[in-house]
Every structure is written in C-alpha cells, then in structure tokens.
PDB file as gemmi writes it, atoms N, CA and C in Angstrom:
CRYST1    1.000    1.000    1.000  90.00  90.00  90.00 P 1                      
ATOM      1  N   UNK A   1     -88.935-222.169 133.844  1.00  0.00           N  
ATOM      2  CA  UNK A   1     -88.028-223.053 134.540  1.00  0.00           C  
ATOM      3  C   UNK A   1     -87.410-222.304 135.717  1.00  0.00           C  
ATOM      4  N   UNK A   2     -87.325-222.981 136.993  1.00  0.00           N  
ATOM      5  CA  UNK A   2     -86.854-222.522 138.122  1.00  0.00           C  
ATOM      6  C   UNK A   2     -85.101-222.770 137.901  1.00  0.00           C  
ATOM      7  N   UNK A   3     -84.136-221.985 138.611  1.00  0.00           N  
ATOM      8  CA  UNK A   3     -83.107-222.165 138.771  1.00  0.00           C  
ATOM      9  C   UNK A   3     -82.741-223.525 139.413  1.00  0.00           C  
ATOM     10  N   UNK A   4     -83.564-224.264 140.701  1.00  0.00           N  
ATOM     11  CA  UNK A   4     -83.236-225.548 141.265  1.00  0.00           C  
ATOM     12  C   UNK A   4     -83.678-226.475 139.898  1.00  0.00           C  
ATOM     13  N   UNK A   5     -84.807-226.583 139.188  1.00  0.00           N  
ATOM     14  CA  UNK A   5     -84.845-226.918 138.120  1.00  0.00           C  
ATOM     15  C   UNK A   5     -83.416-227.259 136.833  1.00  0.00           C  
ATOM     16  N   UNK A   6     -82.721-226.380 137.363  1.00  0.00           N  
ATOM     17  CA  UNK A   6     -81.959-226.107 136.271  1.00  0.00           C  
ATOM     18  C   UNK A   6     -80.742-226.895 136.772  1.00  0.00           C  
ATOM     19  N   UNK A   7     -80.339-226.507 137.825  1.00  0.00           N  
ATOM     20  CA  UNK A   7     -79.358-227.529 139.306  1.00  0.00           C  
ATOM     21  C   UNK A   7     -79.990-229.113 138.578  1.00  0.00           C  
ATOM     22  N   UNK A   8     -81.033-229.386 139.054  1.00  0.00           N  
ATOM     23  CA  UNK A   8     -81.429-230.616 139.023  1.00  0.00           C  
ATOM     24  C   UNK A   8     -81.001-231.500 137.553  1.00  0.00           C  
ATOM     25  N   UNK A   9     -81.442-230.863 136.514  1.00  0.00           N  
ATOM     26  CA  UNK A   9     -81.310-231.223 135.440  1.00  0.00           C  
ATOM     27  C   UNK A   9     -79.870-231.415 134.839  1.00  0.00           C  
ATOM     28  N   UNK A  10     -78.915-230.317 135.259  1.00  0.00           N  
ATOM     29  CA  UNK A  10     -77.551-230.315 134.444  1.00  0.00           C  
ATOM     30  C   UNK A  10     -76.739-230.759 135.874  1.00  0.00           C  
ATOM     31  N   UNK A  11     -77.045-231.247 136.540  1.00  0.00           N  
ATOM     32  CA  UNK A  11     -76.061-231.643 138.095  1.00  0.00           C  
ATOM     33  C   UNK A  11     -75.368-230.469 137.993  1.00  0.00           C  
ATOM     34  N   UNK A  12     -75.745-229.037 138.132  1.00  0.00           N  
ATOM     35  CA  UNK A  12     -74.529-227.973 138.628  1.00  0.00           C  
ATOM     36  C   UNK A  12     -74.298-228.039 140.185  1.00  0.00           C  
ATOM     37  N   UNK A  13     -73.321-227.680 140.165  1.00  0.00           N  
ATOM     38  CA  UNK A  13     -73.275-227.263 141.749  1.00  0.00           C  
ATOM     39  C   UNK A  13     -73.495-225.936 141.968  1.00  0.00           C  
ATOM     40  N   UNK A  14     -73.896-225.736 143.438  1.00  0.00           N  
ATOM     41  CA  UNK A  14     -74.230-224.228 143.912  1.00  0.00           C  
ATOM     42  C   UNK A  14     -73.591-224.079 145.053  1.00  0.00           C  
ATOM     43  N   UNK A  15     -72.659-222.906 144.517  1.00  0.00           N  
ATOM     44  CA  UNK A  15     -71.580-222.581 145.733  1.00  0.00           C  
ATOM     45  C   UNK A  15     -72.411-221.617 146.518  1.00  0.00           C  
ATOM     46  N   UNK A  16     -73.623-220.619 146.153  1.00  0.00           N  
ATOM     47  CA  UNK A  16     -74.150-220.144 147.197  1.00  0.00           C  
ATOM     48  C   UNK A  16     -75.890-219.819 147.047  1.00  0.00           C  
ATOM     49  N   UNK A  17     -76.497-219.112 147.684  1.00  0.00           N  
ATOM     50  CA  UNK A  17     -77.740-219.156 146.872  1.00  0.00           C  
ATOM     51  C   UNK A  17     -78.749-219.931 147.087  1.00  0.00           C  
ATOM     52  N   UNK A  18     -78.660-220.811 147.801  1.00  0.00           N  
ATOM     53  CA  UNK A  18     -79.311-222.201 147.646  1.00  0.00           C  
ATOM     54  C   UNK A  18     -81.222-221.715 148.377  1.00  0.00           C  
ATOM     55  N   UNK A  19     -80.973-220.755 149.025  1.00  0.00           N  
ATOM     56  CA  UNK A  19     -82.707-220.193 149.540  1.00  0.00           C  
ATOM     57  C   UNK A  19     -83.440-219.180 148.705  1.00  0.00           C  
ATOM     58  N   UNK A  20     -82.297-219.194 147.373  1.00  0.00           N  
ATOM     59  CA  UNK A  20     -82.950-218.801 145.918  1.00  0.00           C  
ATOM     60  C   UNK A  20     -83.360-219.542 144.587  1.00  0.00           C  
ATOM     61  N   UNK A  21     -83.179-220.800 145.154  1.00  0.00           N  
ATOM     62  CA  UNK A  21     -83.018-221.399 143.904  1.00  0.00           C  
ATOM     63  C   UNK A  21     -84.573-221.606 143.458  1.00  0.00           C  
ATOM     64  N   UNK A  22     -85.266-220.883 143.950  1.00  0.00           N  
ATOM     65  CA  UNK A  22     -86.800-220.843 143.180  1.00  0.00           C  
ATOM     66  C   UNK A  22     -87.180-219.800 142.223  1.00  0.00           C  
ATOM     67  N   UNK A  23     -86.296-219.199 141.968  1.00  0.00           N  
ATOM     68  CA  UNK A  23     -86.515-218.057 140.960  1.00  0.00           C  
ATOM     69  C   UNK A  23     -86.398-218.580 139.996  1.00  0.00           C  
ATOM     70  N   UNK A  24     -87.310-217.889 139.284  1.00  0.00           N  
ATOM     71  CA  UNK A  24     -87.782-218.447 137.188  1.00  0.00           C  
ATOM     72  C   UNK A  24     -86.583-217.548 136.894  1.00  0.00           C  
ATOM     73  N   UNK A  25     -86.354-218.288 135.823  1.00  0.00           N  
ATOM     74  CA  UNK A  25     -85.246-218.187 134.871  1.00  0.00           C  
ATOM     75  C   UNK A  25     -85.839-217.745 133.255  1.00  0.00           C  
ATOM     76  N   UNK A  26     -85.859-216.339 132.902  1.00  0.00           N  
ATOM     77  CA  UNK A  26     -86.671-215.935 132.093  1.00  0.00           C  
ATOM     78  C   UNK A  26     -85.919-216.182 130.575  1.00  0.00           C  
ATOM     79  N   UNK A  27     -84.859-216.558 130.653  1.00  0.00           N  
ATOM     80  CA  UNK A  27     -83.779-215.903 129.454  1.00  0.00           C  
ATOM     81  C   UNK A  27     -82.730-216.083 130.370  1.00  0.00           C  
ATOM     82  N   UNK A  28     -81.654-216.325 129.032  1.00  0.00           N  
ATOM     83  CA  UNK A  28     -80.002-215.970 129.147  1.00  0.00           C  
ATOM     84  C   UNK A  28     -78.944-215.184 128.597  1.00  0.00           C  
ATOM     85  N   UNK A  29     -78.081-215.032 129.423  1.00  0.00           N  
ATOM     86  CA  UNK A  29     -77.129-214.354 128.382  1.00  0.00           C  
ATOM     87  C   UNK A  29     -75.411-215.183 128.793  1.00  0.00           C  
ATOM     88  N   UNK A  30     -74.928-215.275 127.813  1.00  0.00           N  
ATOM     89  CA  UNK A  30     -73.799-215.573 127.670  1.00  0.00           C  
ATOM     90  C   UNK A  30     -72.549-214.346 127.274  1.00  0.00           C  
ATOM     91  N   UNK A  31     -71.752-214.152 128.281  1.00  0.00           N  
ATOM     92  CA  UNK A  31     -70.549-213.136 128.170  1.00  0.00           C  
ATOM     93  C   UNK A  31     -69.679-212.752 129.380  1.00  0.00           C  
ATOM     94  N   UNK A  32     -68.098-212.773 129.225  1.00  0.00           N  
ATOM     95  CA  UNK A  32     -67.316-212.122 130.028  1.00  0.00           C  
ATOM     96  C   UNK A  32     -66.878-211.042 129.645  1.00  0.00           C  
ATOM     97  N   UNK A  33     -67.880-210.291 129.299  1.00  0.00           N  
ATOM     98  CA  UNK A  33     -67.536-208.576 129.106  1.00  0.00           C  
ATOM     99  C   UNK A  33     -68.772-207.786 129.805  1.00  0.00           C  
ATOM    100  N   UNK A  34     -68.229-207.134 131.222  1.00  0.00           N  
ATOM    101  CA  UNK A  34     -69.373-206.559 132.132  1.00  0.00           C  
ATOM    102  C   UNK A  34     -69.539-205.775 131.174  1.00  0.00           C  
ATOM    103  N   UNK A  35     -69.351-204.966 130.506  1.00  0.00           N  
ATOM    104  CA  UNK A  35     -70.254-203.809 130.295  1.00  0.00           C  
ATOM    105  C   UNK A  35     -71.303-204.379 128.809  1.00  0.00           C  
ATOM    106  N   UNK A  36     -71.155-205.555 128.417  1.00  0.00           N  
ATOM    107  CA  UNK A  36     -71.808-206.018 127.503  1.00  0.00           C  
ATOM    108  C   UNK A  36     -73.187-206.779 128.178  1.00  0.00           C  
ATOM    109  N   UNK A  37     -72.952-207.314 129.255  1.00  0.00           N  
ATOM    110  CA  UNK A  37     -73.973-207.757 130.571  1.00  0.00           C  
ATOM    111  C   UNK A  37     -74.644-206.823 131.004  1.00  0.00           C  
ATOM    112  N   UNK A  38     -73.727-205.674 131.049  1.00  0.00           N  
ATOM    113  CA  UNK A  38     -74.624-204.514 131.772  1.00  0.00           C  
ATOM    114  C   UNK A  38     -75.774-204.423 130.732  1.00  0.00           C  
ATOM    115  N   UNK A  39     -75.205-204.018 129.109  1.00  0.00           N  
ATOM    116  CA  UNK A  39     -76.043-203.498 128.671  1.00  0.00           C  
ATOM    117  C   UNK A  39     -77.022-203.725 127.813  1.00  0.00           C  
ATOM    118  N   UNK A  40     -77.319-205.199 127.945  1.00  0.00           N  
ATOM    119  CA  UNK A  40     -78.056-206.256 127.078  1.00  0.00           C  
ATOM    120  C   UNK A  40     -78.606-207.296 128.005  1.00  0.00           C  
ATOM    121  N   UNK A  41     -77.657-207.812 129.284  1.00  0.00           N  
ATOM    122  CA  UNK A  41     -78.923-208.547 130.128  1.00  0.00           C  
ATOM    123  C   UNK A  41     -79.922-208.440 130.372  1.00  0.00           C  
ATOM    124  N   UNK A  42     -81.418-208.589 130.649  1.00  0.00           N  
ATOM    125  CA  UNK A  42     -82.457-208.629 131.111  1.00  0.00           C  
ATOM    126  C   UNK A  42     -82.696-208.911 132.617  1.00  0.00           C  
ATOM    127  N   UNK A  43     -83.780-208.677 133.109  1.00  0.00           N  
ATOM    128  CA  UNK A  43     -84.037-209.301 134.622  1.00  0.00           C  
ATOM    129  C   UNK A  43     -84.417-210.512 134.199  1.00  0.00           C  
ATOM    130  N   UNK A  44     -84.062-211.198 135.202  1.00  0.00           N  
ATOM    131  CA  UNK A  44     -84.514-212.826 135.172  1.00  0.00           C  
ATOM    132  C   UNK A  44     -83.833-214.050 134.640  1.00  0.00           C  
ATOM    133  N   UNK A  45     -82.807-213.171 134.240  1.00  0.00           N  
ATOM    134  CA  UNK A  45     -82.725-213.875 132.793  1.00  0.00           C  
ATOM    135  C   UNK A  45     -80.923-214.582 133.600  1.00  0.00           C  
ATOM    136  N   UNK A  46     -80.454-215.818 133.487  1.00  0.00           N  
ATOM    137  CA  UNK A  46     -78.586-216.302 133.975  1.00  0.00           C  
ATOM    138  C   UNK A  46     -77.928-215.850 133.026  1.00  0.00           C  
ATOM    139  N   UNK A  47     -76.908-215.650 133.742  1.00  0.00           N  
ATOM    140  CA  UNK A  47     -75.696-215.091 133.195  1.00  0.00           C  
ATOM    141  C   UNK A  47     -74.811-216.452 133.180  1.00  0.00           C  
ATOM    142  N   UNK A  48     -74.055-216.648 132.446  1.00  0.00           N  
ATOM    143  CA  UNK A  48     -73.486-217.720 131.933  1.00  0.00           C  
ATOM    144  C   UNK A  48     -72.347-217.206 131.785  1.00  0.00           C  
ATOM    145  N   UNK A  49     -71.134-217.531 132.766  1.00  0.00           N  
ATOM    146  CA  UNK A  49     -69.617-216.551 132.681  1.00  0.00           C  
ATOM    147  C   UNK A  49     -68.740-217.109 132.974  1.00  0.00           C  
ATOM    148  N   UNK A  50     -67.129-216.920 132.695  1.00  0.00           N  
ATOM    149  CA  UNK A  50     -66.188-217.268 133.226  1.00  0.00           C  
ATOM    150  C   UNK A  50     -65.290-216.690 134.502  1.00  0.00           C  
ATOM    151  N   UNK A  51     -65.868-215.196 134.485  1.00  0.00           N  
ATOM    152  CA  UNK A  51     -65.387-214.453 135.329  1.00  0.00           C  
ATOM    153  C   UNK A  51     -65.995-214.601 137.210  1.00  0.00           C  
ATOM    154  N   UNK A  52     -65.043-214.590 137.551  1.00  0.00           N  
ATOM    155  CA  UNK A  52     -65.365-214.986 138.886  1.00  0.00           C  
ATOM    156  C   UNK A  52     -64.795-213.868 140.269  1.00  0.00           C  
ATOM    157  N   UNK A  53     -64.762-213.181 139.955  1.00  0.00           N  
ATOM    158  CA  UNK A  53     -64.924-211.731 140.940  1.00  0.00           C  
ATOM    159  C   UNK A  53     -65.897-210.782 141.340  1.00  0.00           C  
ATOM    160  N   UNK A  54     -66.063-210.270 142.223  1.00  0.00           N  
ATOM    161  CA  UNK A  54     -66.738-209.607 142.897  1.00  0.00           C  
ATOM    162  C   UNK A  54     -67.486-208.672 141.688  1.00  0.00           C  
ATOM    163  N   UNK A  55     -67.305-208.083 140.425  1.00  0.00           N  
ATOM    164  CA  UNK A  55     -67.353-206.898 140.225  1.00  0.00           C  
ATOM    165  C   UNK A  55     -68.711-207.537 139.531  1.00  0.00           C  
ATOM    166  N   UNK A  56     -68.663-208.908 139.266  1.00  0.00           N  
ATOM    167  CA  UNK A  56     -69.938-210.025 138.276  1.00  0.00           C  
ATOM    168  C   UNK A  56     -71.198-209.760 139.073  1.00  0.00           C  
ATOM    169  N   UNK A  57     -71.101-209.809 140.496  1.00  0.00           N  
ATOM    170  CA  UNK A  57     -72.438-209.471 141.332  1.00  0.00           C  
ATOM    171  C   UNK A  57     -73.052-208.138 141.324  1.00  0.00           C  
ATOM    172  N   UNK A  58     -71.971-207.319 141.306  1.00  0.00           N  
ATOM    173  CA  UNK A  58     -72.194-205.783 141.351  1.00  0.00           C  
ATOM    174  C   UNK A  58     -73.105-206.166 139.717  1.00  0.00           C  
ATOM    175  N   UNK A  59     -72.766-206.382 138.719  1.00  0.00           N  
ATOM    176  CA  UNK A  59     -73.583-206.645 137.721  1.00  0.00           C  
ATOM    177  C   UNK A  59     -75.202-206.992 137.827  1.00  0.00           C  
ATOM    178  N   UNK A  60     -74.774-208.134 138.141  1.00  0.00           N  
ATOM    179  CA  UNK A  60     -75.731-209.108 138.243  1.00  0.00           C  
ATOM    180  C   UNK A  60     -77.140-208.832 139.370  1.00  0.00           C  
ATOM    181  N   UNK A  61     -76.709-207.990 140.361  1.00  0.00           N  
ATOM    182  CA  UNK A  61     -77.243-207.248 141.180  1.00  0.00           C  
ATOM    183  C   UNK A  61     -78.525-206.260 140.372  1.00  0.00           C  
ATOM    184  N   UNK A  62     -77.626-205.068 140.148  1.00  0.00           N  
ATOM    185  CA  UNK A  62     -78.233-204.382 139.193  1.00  0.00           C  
ATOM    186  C   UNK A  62     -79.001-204.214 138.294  1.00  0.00           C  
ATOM    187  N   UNK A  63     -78.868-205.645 137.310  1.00  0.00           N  
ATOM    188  CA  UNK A  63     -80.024-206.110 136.087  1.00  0.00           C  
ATOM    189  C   UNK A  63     -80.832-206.886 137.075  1.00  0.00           C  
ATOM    190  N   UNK A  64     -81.273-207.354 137.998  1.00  0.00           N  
ATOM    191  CA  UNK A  64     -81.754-208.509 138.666  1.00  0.00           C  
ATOM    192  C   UNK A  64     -81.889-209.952 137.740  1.00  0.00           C  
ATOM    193  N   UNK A  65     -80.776-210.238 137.514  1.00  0.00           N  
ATOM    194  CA  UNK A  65     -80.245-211.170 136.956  1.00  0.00           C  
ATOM    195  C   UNK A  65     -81.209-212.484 138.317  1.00  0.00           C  
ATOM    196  N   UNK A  66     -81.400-213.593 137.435  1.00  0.00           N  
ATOM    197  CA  UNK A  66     -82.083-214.983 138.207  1.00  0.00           C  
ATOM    198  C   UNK A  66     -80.914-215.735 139.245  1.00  0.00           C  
ATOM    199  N   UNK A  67     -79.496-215.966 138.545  1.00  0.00           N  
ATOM    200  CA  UNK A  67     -78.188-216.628 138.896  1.00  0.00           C  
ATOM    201  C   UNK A  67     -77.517-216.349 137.982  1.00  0.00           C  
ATOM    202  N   UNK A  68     -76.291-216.785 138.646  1.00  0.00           N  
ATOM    203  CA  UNK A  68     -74.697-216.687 137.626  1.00  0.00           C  
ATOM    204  C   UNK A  68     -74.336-218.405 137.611  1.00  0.00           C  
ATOM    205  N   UNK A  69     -73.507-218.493 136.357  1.00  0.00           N  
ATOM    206  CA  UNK A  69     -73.562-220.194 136.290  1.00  0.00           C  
ATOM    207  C   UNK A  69     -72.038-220.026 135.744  1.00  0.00           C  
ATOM    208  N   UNK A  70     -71.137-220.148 136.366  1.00  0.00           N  
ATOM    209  CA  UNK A  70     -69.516-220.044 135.433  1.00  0.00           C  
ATOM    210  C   UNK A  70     -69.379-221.464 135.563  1.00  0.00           C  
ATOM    211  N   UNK A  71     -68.456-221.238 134.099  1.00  0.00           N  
ATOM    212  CA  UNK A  71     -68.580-222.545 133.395  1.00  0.00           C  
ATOM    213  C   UNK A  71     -66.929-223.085 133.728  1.00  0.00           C  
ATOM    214  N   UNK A  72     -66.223-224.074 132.753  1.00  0.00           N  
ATOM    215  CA  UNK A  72     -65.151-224.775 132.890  1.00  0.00           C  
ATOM    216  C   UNK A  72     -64.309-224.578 134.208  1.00  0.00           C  
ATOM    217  N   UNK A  73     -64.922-225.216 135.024  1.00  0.00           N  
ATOM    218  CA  UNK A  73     -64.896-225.677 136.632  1.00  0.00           C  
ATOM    219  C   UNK A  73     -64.436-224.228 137.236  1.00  0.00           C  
ATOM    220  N   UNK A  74     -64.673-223.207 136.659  1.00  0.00           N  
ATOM    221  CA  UNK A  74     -64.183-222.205 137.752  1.00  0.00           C  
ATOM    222  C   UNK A  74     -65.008-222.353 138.782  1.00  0.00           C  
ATOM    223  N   UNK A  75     -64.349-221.250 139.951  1.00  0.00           N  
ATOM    224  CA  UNK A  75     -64.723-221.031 140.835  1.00  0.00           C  
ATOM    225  C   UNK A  75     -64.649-219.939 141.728  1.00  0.00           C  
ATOM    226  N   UNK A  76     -65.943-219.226 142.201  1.00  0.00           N  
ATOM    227  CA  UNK A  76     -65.864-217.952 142.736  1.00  0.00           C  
ATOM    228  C   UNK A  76     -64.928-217.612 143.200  1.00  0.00           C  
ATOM    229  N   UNK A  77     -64.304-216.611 143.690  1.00  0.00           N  
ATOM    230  CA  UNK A  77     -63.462-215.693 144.504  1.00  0.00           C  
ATOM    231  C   UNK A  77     -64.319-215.701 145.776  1.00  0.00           C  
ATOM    232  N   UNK A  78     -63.754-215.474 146.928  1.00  0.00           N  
ATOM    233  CA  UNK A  78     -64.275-215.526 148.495  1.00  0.00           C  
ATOM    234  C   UNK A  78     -65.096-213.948 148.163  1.00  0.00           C  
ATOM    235  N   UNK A  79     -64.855-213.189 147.897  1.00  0.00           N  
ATOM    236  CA  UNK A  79     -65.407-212.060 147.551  1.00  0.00           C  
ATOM    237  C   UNK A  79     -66.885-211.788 146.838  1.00  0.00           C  
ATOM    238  N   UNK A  80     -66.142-212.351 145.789  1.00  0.00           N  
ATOM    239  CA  UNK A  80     -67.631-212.863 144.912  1.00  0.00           C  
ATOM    240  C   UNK A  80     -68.483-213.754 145.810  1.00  0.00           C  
ATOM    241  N   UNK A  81     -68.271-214.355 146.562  1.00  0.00           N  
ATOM    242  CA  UNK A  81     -69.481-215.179 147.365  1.00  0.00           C  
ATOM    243  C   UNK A  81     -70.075-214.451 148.114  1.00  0.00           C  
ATOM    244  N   UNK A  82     -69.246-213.780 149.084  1.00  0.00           N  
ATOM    245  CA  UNK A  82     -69.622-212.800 149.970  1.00  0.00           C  
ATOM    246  C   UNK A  82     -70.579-211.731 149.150  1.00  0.00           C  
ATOM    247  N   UNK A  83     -70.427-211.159 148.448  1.00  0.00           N  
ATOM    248  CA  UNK A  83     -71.443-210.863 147.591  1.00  0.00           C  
ATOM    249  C   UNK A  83     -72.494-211.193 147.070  1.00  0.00           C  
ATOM    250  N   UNK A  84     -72.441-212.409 146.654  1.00  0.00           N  
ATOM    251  CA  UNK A  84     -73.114-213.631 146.613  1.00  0.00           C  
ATOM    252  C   UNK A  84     -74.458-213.518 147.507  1.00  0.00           C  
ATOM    253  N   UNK A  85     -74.092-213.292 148.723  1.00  0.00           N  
ATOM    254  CA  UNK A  85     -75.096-213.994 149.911  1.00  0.00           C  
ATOM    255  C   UNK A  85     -75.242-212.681 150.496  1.00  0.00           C  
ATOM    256  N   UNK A  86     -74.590-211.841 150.563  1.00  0.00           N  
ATOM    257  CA  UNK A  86     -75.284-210.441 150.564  1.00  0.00           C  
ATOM    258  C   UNK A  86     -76.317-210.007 149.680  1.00  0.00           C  
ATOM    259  N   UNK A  87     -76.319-210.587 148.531  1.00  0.00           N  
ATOM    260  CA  UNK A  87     -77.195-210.018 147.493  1.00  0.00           C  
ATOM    261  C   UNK A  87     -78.110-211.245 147.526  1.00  0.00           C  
ATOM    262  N   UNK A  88     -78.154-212.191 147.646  1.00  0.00           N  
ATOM    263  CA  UNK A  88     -79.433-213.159 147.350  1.00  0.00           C  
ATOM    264  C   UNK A  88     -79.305-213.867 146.162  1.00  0.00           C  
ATOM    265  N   UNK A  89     -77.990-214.056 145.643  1.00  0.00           N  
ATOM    266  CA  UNK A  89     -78.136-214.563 144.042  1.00  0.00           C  
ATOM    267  C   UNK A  89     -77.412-215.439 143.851  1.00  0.00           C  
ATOM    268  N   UNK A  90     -77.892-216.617 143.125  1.00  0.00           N  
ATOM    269  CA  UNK A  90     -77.435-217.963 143.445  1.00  0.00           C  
ATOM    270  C   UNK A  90     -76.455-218.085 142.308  1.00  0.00           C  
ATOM    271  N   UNK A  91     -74.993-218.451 142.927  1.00  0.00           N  
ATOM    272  CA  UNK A  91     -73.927-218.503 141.922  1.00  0.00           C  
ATOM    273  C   UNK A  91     -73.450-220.182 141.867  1.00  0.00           C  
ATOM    274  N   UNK A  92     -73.798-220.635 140.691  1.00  0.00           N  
ATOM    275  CA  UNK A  92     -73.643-222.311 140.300  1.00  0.00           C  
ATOM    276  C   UNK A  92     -72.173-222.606 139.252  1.00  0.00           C  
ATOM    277  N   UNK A  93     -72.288-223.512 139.382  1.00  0.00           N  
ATOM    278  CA  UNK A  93     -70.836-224.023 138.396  1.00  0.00           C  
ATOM    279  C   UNK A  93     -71.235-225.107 137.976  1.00  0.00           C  
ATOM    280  N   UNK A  94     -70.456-225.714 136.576  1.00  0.00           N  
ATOM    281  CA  UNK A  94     -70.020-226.780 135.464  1.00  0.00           C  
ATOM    282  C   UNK A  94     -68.599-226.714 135.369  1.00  0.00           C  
ATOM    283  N   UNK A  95     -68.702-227.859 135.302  1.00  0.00           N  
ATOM    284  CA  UNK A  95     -66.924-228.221 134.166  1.00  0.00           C  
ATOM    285  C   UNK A  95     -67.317-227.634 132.323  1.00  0.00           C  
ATOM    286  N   UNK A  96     -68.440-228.048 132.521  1.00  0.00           N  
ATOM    287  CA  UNK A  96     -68.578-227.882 131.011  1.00  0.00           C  
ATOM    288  C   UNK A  96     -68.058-226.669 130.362  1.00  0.00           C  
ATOM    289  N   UNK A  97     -67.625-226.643 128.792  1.00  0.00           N  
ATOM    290  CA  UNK A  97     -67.304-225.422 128.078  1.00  0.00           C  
ATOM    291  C   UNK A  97     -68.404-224.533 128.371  1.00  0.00           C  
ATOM    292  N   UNK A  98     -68.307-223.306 127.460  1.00  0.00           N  
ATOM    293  CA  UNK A  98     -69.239-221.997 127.866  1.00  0.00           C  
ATOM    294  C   UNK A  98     -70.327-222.936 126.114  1.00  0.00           C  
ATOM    295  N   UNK A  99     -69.862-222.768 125.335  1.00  0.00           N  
ATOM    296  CA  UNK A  99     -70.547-223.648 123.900  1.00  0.00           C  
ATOM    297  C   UNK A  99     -71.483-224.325 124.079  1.00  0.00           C  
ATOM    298  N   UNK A 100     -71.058-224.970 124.935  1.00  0.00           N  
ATOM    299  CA  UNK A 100     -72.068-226.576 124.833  1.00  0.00           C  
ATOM    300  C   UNK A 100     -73.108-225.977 126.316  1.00  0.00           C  
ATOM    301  N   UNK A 101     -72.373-225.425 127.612  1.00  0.00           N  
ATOM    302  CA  UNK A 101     -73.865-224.977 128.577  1.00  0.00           C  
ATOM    303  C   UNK A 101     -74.745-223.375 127.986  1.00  0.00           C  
ATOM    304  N   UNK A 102     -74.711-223.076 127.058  1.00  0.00           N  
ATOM    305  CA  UNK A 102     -75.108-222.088 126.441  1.00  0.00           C  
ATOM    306  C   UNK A 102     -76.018-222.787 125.782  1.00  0.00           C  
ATOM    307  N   UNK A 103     -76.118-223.745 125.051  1.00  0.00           N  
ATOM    308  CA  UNK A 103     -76.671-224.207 124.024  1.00  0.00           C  
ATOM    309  C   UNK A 103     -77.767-225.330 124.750  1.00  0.00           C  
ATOM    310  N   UNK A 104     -77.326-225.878 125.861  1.00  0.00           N  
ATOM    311  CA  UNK A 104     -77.864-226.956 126.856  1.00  0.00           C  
ATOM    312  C   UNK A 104     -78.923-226.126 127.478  1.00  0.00           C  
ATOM    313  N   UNK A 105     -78.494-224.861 128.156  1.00  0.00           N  
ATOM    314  CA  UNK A 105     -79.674-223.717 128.499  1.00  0.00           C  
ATOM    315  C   UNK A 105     -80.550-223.216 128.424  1.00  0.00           C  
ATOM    316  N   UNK A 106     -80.140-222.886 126.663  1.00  0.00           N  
ATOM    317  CA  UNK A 106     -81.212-222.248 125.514  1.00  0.00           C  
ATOM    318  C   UNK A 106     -82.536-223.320 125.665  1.00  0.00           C  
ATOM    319  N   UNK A 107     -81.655-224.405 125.216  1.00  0.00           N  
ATOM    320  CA  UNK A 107     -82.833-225.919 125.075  1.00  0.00           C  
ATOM    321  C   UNK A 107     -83.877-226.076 126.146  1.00  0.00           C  
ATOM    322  N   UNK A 108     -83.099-226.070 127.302  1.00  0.00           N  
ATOM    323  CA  UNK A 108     -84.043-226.596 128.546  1.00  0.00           C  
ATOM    324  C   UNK A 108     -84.963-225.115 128.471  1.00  0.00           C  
ATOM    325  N   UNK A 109     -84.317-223.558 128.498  1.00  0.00           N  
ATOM    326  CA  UNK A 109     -85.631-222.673 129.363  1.00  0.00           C  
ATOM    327  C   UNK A 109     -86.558-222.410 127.877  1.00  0.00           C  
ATOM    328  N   UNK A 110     -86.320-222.964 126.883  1.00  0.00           N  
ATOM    329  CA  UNK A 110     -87.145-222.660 125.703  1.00  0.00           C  
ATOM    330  C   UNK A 110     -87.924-224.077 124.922  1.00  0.00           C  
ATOM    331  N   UNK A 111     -88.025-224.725 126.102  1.00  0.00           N  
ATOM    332  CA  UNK A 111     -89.179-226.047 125.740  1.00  0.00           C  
ATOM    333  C   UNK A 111     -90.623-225.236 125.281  1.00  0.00           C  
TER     334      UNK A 111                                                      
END                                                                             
C-alpha cells in the first residue's frame, strides 16, 4: 500500500509531503516515545504519533520511516514542517484516537 493510498482511504489530511505520497508503506509503528521509535521502527514502515515537534523528523529521518500520521487532530509545529519538506517525508493527520487509527492501519497495509 502506497501512502496516497492510505490518504485516499482514511480521508487524512497532508500538511506536507504531498510529492511523496508514493512511497509503500511496509509496516507500522505506533508510539510517543522517540527513543522507542528509534529503536524498533523499521524503514518503510508510518509512524503513528501524537508528538508534533521537530525532534519526530530528526527520527523519522534516520529510520527512513514511509510518513508520520499524528492522530487526535494535532498538528505539526512550523518547525516540524520545515523539516518536513527538507527531508521529503510526508506528515498527515486524523481526528481519530491513536486505538482505533492503529488498528484501521494494521487492517488496510495487511490485506
């Protein structure tokens, strides 16, 4: 499953990213603890977070994470975007809880 795939299906929005949204989505991980992201994410694979600062890309960067998807309507920091689009990595949003788009995720990239 492609990340626009994934846009399409759950109506997220994409605050940046949008000339990435063709990257496969290998796997997920769910967590707002960087060093638990650091050390268990995979490449390819969304990050599913609440945290919305700059330090999530520096992450997300690093593992070559697919996108970041924060959940219950947050919304990036100007920082975090800028990062964002420096790095190439498409950061999306939901209203939805972290529970229910975790579980909505799993479903869709594991048809």
């Amino acid at each position: 499953m492609t990340v626009q795939e994934l846009v399409d299906i759950l109506g997220l929005t994409v605050f940046c990213g949008k000339e990435n949204l063709n990257r496969e989505i290998k796997g997920g991980y769910t967590s707002d603890l960087l060093s638990d992201v650091m050390g268990h994410a995979k490449e390819g694979m969304i990050w599913i977070t609440l945290q919305t600062h700059k330090n999530v890309l520096a992450i997300a960067s690093l593992k070559e994470l697919s996108a970041i998807l924060l959940v219950k309507d947050s919304k990036p920091e100007d920082d975090m975007l800028e990062q964002a689009r420096e790095e190439g990595i498409p950061v999306l949003g939901t209203s939805e809880q972290t529970f229910e788009t975790t579980g909505k995720v799993y479903q869709l990239i594991h048809k």
